[in-house]
C-alpha positions in Angstrom: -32.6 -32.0 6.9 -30.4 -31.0 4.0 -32.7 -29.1 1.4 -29.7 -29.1 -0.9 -30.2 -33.1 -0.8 -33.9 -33.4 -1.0 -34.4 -31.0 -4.1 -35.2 -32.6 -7.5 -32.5 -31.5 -9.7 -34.6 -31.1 -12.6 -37.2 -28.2 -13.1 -38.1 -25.3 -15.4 -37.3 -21.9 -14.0 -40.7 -19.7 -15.6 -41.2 -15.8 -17.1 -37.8 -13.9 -15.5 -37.8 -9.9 -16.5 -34.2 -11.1 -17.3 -31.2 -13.0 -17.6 -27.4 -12.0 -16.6 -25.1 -14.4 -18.1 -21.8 -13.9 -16.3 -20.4 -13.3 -19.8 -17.8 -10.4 -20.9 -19.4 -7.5 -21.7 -18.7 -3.6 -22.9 -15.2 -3.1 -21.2 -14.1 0.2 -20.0 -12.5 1.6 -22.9 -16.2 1.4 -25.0 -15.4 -2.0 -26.6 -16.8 -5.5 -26.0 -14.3 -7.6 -23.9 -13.6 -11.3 -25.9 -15.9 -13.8 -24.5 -14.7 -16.7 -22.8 -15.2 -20.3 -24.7 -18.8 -21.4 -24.1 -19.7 -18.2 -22.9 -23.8 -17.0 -23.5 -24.1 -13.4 -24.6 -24.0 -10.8 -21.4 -27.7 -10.9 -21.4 -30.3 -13.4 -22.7 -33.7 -13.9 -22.6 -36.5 -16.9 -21.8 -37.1 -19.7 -20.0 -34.5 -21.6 -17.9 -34.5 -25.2 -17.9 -32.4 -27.4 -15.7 -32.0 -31.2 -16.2 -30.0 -33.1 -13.8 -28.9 -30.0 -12.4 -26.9 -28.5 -15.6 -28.9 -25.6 -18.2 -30.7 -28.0 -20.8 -31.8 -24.8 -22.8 -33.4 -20.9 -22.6 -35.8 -19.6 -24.2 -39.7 -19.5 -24.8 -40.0 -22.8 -23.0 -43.6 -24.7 -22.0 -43.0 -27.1 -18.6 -43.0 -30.9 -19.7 -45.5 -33.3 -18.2 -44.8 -33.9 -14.5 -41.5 -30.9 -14.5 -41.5 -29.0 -11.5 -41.5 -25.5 -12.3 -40.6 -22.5 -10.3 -41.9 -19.3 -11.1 -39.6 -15.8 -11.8 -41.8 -13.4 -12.8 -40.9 -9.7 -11.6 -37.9 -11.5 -11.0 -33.6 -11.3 -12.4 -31.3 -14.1 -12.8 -27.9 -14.2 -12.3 -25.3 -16.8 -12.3 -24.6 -17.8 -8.3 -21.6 -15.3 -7.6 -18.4 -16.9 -7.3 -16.4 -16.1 -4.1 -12.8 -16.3 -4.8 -11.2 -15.1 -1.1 -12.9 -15.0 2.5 -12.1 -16.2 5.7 -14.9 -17.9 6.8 -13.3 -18.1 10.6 -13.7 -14.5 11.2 -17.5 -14.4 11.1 -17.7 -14.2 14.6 -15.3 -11.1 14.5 -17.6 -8.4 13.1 -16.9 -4.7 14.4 -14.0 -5.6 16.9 -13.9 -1.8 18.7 -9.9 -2.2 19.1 -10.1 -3.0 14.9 -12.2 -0.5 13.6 -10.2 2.6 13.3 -7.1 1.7 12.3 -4.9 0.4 9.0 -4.2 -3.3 8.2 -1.0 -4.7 10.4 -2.6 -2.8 13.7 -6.1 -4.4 12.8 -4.1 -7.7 12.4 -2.8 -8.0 15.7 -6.1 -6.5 17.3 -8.4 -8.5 16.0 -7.7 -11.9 13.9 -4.2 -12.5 15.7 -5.9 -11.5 19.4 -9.0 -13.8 18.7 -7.4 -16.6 17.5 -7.4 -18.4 21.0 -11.4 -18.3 20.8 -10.8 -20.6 17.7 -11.9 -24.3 18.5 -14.1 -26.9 16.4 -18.0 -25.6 17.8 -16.7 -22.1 17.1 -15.2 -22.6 13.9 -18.2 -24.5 12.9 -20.7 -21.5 13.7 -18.5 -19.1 12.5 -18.5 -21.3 8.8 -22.2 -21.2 9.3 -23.0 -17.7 9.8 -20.3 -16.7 6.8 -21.8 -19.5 4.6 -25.2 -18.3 4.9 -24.5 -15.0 4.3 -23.4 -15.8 1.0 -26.1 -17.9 0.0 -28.4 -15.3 1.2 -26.9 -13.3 -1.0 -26.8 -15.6 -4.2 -23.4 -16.7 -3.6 -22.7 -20.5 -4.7 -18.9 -21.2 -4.6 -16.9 -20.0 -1.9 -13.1 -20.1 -1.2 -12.4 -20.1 2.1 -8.6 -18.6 2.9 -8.8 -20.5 6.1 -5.0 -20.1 7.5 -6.8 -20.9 11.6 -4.6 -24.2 11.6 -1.8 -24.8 14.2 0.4 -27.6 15.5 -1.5 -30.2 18.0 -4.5 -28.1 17.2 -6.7 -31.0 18.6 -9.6 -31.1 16.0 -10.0 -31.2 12.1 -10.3 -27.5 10.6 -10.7 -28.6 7.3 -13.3 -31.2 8.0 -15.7 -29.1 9.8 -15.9 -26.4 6.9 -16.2 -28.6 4.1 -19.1 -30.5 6.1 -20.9 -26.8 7.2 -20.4 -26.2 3.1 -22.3 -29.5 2.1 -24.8 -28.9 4.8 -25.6 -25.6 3.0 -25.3 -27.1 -0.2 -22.7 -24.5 -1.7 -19.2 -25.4 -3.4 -15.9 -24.6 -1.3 -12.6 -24.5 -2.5 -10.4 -24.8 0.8 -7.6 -22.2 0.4 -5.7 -24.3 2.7 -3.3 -21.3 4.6 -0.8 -21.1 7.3 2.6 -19.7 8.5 5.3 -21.1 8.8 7.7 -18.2 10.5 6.2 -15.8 13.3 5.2 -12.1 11.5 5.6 -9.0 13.6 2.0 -8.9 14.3 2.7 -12.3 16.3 4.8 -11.7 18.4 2.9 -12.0 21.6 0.2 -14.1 19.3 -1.7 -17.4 21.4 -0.9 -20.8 20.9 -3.8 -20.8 18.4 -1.4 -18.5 15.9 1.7 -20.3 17.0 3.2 -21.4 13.3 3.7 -25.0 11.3 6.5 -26.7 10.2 6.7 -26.8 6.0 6.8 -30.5 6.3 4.2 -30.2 9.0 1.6 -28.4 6.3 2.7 -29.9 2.9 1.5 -32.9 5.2 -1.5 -31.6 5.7 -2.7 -30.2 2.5 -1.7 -33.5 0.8 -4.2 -35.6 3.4 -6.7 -32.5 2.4 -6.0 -33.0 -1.0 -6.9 -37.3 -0.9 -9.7 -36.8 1.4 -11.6 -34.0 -0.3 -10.0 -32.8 -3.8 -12.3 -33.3 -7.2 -11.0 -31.5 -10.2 -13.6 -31.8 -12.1 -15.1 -28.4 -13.6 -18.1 -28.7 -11.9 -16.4 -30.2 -8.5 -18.4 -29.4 -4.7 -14.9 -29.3 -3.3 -11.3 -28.1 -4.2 -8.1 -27.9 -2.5 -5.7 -25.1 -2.7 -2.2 -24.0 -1.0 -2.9 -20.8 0.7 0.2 -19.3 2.9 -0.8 -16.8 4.6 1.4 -14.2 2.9 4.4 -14.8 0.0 6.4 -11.5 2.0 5.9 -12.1 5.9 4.4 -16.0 6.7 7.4 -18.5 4.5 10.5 -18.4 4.5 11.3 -16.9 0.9 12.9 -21.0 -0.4 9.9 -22.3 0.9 7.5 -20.3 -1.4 9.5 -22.4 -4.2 8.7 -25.9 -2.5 4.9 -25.0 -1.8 4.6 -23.8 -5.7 6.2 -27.1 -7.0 4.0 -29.3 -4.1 1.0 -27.8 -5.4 1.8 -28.2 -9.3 2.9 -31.8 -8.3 -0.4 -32.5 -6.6 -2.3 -30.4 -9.3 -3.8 -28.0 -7.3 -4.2 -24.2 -7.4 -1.7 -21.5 -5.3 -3.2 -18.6 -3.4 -2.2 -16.3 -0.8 -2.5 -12.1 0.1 -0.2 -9.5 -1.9 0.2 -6.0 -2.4 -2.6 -4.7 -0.2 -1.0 -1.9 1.2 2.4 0.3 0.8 3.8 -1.9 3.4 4.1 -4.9 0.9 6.0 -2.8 -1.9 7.8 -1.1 1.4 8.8 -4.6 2.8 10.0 -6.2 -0.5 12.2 -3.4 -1.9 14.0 -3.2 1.6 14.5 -6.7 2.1 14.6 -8.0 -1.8 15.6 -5.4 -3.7 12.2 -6.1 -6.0 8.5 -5.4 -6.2 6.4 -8.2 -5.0 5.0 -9.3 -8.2 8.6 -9.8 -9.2 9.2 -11.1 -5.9 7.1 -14.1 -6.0 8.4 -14.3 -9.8 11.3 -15.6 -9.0 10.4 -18.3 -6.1 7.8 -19.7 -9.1 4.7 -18.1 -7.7 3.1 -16.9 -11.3 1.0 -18.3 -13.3 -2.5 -19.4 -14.3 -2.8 -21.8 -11.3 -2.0 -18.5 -9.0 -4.2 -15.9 -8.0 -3.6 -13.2 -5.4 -5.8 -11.2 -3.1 -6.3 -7.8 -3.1 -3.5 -6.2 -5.3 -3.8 -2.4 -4.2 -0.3 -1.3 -4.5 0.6 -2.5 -7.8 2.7 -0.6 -10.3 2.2 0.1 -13.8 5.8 -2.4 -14.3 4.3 -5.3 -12.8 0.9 -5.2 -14.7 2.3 -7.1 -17.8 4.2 -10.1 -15.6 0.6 -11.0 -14.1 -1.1 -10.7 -17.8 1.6 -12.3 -19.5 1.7 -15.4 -17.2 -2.3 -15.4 -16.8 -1.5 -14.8 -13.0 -5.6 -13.5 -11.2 -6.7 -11.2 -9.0 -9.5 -11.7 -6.1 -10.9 -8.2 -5.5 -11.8 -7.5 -2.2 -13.0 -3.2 -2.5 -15.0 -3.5 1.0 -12.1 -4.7 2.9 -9.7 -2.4 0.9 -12.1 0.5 1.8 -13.1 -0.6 5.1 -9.5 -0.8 6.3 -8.1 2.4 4.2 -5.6 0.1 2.2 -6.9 1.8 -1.3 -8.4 0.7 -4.7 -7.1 -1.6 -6.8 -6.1 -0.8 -10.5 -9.1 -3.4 -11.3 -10.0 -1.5 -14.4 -6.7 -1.4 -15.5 -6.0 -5.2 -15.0 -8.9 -6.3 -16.9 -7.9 -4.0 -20.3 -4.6 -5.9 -19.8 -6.1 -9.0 -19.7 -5.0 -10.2 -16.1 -8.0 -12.3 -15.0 -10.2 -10.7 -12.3 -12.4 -12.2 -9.7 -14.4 -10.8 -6.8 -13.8 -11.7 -3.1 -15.5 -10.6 0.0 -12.2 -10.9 2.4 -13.3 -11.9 6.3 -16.4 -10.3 7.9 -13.8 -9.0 10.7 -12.6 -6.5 7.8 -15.9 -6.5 5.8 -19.0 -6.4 7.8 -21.3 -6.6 4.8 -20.1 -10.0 4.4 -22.0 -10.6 0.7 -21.8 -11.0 -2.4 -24.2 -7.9 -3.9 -22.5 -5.8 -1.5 -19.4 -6.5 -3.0 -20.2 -5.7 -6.5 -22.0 -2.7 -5.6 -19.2 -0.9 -4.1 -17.2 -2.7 -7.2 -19.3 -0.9 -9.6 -18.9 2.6 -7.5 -15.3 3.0 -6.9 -13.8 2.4 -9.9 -16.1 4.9 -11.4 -15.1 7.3 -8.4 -11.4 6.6 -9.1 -11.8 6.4 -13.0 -14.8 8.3 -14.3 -18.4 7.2 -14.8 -17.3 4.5 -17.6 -13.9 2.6 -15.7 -16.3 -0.5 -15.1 -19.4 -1.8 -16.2 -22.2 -3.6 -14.8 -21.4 -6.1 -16.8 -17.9 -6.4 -16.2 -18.6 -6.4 -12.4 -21.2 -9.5 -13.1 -18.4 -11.3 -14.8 -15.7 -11.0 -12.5 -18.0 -11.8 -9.9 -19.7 -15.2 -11.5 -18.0 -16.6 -14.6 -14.5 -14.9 -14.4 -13.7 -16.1 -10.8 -14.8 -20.0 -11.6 -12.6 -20.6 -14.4 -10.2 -18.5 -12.0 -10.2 -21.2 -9.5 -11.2 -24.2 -11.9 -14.6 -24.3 -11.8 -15.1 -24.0 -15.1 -18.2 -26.0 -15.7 -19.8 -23.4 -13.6 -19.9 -19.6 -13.5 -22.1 -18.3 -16.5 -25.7 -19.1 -17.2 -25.7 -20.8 -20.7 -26.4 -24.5 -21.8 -24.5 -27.5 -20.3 -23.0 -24.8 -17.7 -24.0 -26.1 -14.1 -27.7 -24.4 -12.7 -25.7 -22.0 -10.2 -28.3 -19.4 -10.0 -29.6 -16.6 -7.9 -33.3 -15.6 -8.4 -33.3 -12.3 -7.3 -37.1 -10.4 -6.7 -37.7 -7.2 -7.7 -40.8 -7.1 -5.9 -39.5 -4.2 -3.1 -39.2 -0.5 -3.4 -35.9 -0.3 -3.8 -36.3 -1.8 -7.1 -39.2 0.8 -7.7 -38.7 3.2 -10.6 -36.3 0.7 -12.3 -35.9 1.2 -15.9 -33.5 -1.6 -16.5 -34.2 -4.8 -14.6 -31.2 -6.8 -15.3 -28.8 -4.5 -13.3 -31.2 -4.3 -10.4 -29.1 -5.8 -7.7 -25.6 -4.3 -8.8 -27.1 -0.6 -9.1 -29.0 -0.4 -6.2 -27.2 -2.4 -3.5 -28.5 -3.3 -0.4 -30.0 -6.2 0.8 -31.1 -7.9 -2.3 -33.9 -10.6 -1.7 -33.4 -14.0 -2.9 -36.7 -15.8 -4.2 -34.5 -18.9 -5.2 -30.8 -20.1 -5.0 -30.0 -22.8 -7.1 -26.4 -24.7 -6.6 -26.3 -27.5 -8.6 -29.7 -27.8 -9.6 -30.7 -27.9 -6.1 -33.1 -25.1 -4.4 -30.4 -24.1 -1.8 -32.4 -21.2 -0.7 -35.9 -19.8 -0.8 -37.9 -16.3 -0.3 -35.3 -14.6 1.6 -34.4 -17.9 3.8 -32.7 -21.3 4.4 -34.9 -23.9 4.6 -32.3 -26.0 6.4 -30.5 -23.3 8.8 -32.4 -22.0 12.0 -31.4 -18.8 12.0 -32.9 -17.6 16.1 -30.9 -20.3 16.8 -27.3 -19.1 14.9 -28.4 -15.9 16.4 -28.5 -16.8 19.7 -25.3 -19.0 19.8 -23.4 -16.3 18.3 -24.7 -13.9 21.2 -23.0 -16.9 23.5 -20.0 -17.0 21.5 -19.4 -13.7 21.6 -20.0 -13.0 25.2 -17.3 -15.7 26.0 -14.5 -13.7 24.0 -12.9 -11.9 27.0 -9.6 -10.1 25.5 
């Protein structure tokens, strides 16, 4: 049974200890960042209710004759987090022993390059499953999924099967549709599975995608995207020109990895004579319809191109930190005014595949890198929910306010790690960990509840990941 499809819509969310918007809020320089049009104040406080699965109105609020009502007491809500870059293929590729010790290209060819020949419709499927439900689990209700596991004669429908596993689960998925078309280094003695695509071959591709599961509407369940795997190593440099102009011709978003290590400013001042950001400047790859991943090695020159042009940012600390690339000048992006999202990157490269996880360690290292006041809770909260959306064109969504879509996470406070707690709202940011979910809402419909997913039977997952996993003999 789908419990995103058998929930009313309509209800009155009861008596939360408090309310996150998603909205700007104190910046890192002591000031109040400009909210975005629409936007609620950072924090509010009352009742939530939900009509036909948008925020009617909040505040002291009775239930209506007949309204279902759900109740939030000892409880926070946030906006669902917004997931702006994962790869939803590598769930099954958690703590590879050959990837764990060692920087990104060797951990490329170890683990997502050397696995790719496990890659076939049941496993992609359970691998969408597991990542899926990880994010929901922990309040996650949009995910982009940087899925580049596509190759030609491939024999079954990659796009398909996530975009089903998404409705299933109720959540909304942008498919950051990826690929290569020229073989990387790291390819070199890569399976058939990694073997690349022609550019007419995957313009092809994403423009079936594109008629079969594209709504740009605001508050759209699906998007499509163009998603090379990388601007420096996967095109051919005239090609990154052809894929921008497809996309803009089609109306779709551009997204792909930059600048995550030294090996991308390394690469492009050998080969181009140029940073990257000015790189994919000139082959039309800036822009408000552009976002890139990761953005670790980025100099002080190239800060104003991506704020002028409204060019994001999908910031992915775990994965940076988990595979020693650095930390991102996210602080420094935002007082620019470059727009900044949160991603959680594959679970082969961040085990704690979630959402809470992600802003945690957010919240931590800037402060590490940039003293106790480089990022708020409240700026974390933002990029992570209402930033990201209107990042990727969700903008009917993101932000818990009136007429915004009812995206939320219900988060109890009801364990010990929450004991002690002077300040409820920042709760799950602060103290990390495995936040407990009493609701998720995507939609207006009860996606998740007490910790679990009504619809997902999770021995089961278990247990055919144990199979999967016992079949990968490398």
């Amino acid at each position: 049974m789908n419990t995103a499809a058998s929930t009313p819509a309509s209800f009155l969310l009861r008596n939360p200890a408090a309310v996150m918007t998603g909205a700007a809020g104190p910046t890192a320089t002591g000031g109040t960042a400009a909210a975005m049009p629409g936007s609620a104040a950072p924090r509010v406080s009352g009742d939530i209710r939900v009509v036909d699965g948008l925020i009617q109105s909040i505040g002291a609020l009775q239930p209506l004759p007949g309204e279902q009502v759900y109740d939030a007491t000892d409880c926070v809500v946030y906006p669902g987090w917004v997931n702006t870059h994962h790869h939803l293929f590598q769930a099954l590729l958690k703590g590879v022993p050959a990837g764990i010790n060692v920087p990104l290209m060797q951990w490329l060819a170890a683990v997502p390059v050397r696995y790719r020949r496990f890659i076939n419709e049941d496993t992609l499927r359970l691998a969408a499953t597991i990542g899926i439900a990880e994010l929901v689990l922990s309040g996650c209700t949009t995910v982009a999924d940087h899925n580049y596991a596509y190759w030609p004669g491939m024999g079954f429908d990659g796009s398909a099967v996530v975009f089903d596993v998404a409705e299933r689960l109720g959540v909304r998925l942008a498919l950051l549709r990826g690929g290569a078309t020229r073989v990387r280094d790291v390819d070199a003695a890569a399976p058939p599975q990694a073997q690349p695509e022609t550019l007419d071959g995957l313009l092809a591709a994403v423009e079936r995608d594109v008629g079969r599961f594209h709504d740009d509407g605001p508050s759209a369940m699906r998007k499509v995207m163009i998603a090379p795997s990388s601007p420096t190593w996967s095109v051919h440099p005239h090609e990154l020109t052809e894929l921008a102009r497809a996309a803009r011709r089609m109306r779709i978003k551009l997204h792909t990895h930059l600048s995550e290590t030294a090996d991308y400013v390394r690469y492009c001042r050998e080969l181009h004579g140029c940073l990257p950001v000015e790189f994919v400047a000139q082959h039309e790859w800036l822009g408000p319809d552009v976002w890139f991943a990761h953005m670790v090695h980025v100099s002080e020159a190239e800060i104003p191109l991506l704020a002028e042009s409204g060019t994001g940012v999908a910031h992915c600390p775990q994965s940076n930190c988990r595979l020693g690339s650095g930390i991102a000048p996210v602080p420094e992006f935002h007082r620019a005014g470059v727009p900044v999202s949160l991603g959680v990157d594959g679970t082969a490269s961040n085990e704690a595949g979630d959402m809470v996880n992600e802003a945690h360690v957010c919240w931590f290292v800037h402060r590490a890198r940039g003293g106790a006041a480089a990022a708020t809770v409240e700026d974390v909260v933002h990029w992570g929910t209402e930033a990201g959306a209107r990042l990727m064109g969700f903008g009917g969504t993101g932000t818990v306010a009136p007429g915004r879509a009812a995206d939320l996470a219900v988060y109890s406070l009801e364990q010990l790690r929450y004991a002690g707690l002077h300040d409820p709202a920042i709760g799950p940011v602060v103290c990390g960990g495995g936040a407990h979910l009493k609701y998720v809402f995507c939609a207006g419909r009860l996606i998740a509840e007490d910790g679990r997913i009504p619809s997902l039977d999770i021995p089961r997952v278990l247990a055919q990941a144990r199979q999967a996993i016992a079949a990968m003999v490398c």
